[in-house]
Phi, psi and omega in degrees: 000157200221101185301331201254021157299153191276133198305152173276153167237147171261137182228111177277012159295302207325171190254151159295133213278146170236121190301139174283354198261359171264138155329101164309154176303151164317315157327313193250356212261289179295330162300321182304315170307269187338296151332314190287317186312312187301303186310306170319321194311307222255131201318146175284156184306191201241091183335114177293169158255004158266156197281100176274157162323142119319108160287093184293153195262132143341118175299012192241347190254324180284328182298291162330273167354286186289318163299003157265318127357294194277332194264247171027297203266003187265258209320325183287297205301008171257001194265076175274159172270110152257349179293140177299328217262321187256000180288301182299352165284338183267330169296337194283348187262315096054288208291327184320287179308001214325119199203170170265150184297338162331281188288322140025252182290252240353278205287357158246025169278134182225150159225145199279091175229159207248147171286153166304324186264347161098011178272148195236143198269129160267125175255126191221166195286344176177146213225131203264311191285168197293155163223142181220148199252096204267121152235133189270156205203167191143150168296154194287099179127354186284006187115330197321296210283300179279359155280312173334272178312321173294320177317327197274325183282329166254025156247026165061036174284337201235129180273173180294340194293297185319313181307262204305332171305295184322324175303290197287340154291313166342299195295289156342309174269021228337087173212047172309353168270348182253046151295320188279342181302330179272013161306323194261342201258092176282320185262170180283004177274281185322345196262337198269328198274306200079037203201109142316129187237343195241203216242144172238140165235161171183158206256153163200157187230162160240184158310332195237346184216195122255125179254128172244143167276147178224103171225127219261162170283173192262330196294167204247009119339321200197055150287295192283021164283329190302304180331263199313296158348279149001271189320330174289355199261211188193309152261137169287115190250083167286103178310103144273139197259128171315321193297194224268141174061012172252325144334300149292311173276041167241334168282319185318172187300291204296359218250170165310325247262308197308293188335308230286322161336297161338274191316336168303313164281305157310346164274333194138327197298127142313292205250146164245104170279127158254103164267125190277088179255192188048037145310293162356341228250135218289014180260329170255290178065072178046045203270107195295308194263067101262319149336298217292313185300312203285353214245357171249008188274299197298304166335305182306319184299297172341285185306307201301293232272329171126349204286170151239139190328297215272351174274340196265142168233156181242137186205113204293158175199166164253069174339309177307326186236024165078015195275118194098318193281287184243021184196158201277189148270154177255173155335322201268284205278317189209079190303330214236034152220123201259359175234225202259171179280192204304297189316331195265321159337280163338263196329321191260004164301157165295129180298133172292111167340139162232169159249078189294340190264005194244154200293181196272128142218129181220103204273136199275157174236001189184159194210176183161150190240133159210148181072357194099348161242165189287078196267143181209137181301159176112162207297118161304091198254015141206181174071179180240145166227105144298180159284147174060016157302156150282109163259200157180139195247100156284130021299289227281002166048035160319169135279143156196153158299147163256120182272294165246155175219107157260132186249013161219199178284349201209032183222138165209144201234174174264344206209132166227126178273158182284127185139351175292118181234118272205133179227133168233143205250143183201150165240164195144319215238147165263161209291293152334335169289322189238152295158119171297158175120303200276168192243150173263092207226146174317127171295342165271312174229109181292130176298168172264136175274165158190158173245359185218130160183161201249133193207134190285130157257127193254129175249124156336227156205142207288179169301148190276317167321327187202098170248039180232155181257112165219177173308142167108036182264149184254168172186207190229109184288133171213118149223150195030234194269274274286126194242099160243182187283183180194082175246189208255121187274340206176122161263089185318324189187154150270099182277192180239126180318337182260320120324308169107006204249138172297122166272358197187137167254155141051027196308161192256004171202154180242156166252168162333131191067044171251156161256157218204048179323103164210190208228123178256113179228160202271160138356279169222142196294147178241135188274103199247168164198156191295129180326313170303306145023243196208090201307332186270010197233001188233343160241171208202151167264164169236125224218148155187142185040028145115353178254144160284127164216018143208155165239173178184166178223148170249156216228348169204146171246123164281119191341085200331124170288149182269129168319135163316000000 
């Protein structure tokens, strides 16, 4: 009892006292609901900087709560799209798409998270449409770089601002015609030289696909930058330049045009665009019998090279000035080519068979640490990759986590399919641990490593110093990005070109345009797999002193050799 409390006063205003364990009036029931509700609404108060009592809450005030709680969360969990009006707008968009209203909402959830530097990444569970992985190729001076930068500006990759900055280095350098080349010819050796020297990539989208560029260099310098390019693509862009004497000399023995074509068809590309630029150029001026020679010069070649007629299309164009290229020509600029241009080609091609149904394989081409983790680049050439998979990077059989997945600079996605070219972010692993060359592979069923396999060969053409092929010969292998050393451990057979049957054992040396079986073996081991398999992982070119003179796929893996 406390003597110095202040005397009761009766206050007939006062409510009538209710007990908590009895049911409130309806009345007082809904006021309370309402209250709670305001409260949850409305910003907290703003923190004195004087220190007050803690105020403990009552087990009769926490009791209120939770049943203010279950009644709340009771009234969200009723809150359905019940309007009529918009449930028949999501089926009608559903059935458009066909697809369910389910999957629908599935695939437009996204979420929004912003970067240190302030660009902000969207994250969504899978983006449906196709993406194919475009690369351009070609002799040195044909355009590639400045269709590449028109393509990215006028599907709105590149802002205007961005634009006019380029005009004014161009200009500055006196080269006012390569502005759009620097959107892709990024250091300053390329802007100045005007020669691509590293592999440049960058994303653009339509309404129906997604694209990545790849634009490899033309100099006979840096095929093997072309090489590793190359191999990520799925399509082929062969640049040609129309005007008067640079076709030739791009066709010619020494040129680019034929090497780059090879290869091309020897990496894996399938379907071929031959665009024909600098129609434009005042030496052609849309001239139809200069079209019509490069393009019956080339076919012939074309075929010998393996395409077939109905995979390769030709389409005359002006890379500078977008004619042909992302909107058809009209009459006035080109009368006597009636069909579509590069882009709308691109968009109405048939979708590429993938091998979605086969283990992770991703061969990396490129690495980086950011934030403390490990991120590295390259093409998904089978399996599905979720966010939080178990992977494991060969040779060297790290474990690492998938952390991220991106399929552009400013999209992440949860699930990415093979066909994909990809930047993944994993923990596990140090910067340092991994390697272009190395593989991103299912941890269950492991790509195979190996340093010996036997695999059929087509021989080129050999060095005019050493024009005979026999065992111990040495060179340099690039398959799928992996570039080691190599030699011909043994030559197994002669076959016959026309039948495929052996014509000869064990021959003891071959020449140009011969086929082959033998047994290869590498430096150091590489993760590899048999060409039925898994065609990007099973075929490989052979290089010595900067020439391809041979191509092959492997048809069996040989016991692995031991190390001294």
């Amino acid at each position: 009892m406390n003597p110095n409390a202040r005397s009761f006063v009766f206050n007939p205003n006062a409510t009538s006292f209710t007990p908590s364990f009895s049911p409130p009036a309806a009345e007082e029931s809904k006021k309370t609901k309402i209250s709670a509700k305001t409260a949850t609404q409305s910003p907290p108060p703003a923190q004195s900087t004087k220190s007050t009592p803690m105020e403990v809450e009552s087990w009769e005030d926490q009791a209120t709560d939770n049943n203010v709680d279950k009644d709340l969360s009771k009234k969200t969990s009723d809150l359905k799209i019940t309007d009529e009006a918009i449930q028949k707008e999501l089926q009608r968009v559903a059935e458009e798409e066909g697809t369910t209203v389910e999957e629908l909402l599935k695939d437009t959830k996204t979420e929004t998270t912003e970067t240190d530097d302030g660009v902000e990444i969207m994250e969504t569970s899978e983006d449906t449409r196709e993406h194919l992985n475009l690369v351009f190729i070609g002799h040195v001076d044909a355009g590639k770089s400045t269709i590449s930068g028109s393509l990215l500006w006028n599907t709105g990759r590149v802002d205007e601002r961005t634009i006019q900055k380029y005009e004014r280095e161009a200009k500055d350098n006196n080269r006012e015609s390569w502005w759009l080349a620097y959107i892709m010819d990024t250091n300053d050796e390329e802007r100045t030289k005007g020669i691509t020297v590293e592999v440049g990539r960058a994303d653009f989208e339509t309404k129906t696909k997604r694209y990545t560029i790849i634009d490899a260099p033309g100099h006979k310098n840096y095929v093997p930058n072309m090489i590793g390019g190359a191999s990520q693509a799925d399509v082929g862009i062969l640049v040609i330049s129309a005007k008067k004497n640079e076709f030739e000399a791009g066709f010619q023995k020494e040129g680019q045009t034929k090497e780059h074509a090879m290869l091309a068809k020897t990496l894996g590309i399938k379907f071929l665009v031959v665009v024909i630029n600098k129609m434009d150029d005042p030496t052609v001026l849309w001239d139809k019998a200069r079209y019509d020679d490069i393009v019956t010069q080339l076919g012939a070649f074309l075929k010998q090279c393996g395409f077939a007629a109905k995979d390769v299309k030709y389409i005359p164009i002006s890379g500078i000035k977008g004619i042909n290229l992302i909107r058809d020509s009209t009459k006035e600029e080109c009368p006597w080519y009636d069909s579509v241009c590069l882009l709308r080609y691109l968009d109405e091609m048939k979708p590429i068979e993938r091998l979605t149904g086969q283990p992770v394989r991703v061969p990396i081409t490129d690495k980086y640490r950011d934030r403390g983790l490990t991120t590295v680049l390259g093409k998904i050439e089978s399996g599905v990759i979720t966010k939080g998979d178990q992977l494991v990077f060969v040779p060297n059989k790290i474990p690492v986590e998938v952390m991220s997945i991106m399929i552009s600079d400013t999209v992440t996605v949860r699930t990415a399919k093979a066909g994909e070219n990809v930047k993944i972010t994993v923990k596990g692993c140090n910067e340092d641990q991994v390697h272009r060359g190395f593989v991103l592979s299912d941890a269950v069923r492991c790509v195979p490593c190996q340093n010996r396999f036997e695999v059929t060969l087509s021989i080129l053409e050999l060095l005019p110093h050493n024009p005979v092929f026999t065992a111990g010969y040495t060179g340099i292998i690039h398959i799928h990005s992996a570039i080691e050393e190599c030699n011909v451990y043994v030559i197994i057979a002669q076959l016959d070109k026309k039948t495929g049957q052996v014509a000869k054992k064990k021959p003891q040396f071959v020449k140009n345009g011969a086929l082959i079986t033998a047994m290869i073996e590498t430096a150091q081991p590489i993760p590899v797999e048999l060409f039925s398999d898994n065609p990007q992982l099973g075929r490989f070119t052979l290089r010595d002193e900067g020439k391809t003179v041979a191509v092959g796929k492997i048809t069996a893996l040989a016991p692995r050799k031991k190390s001294a």
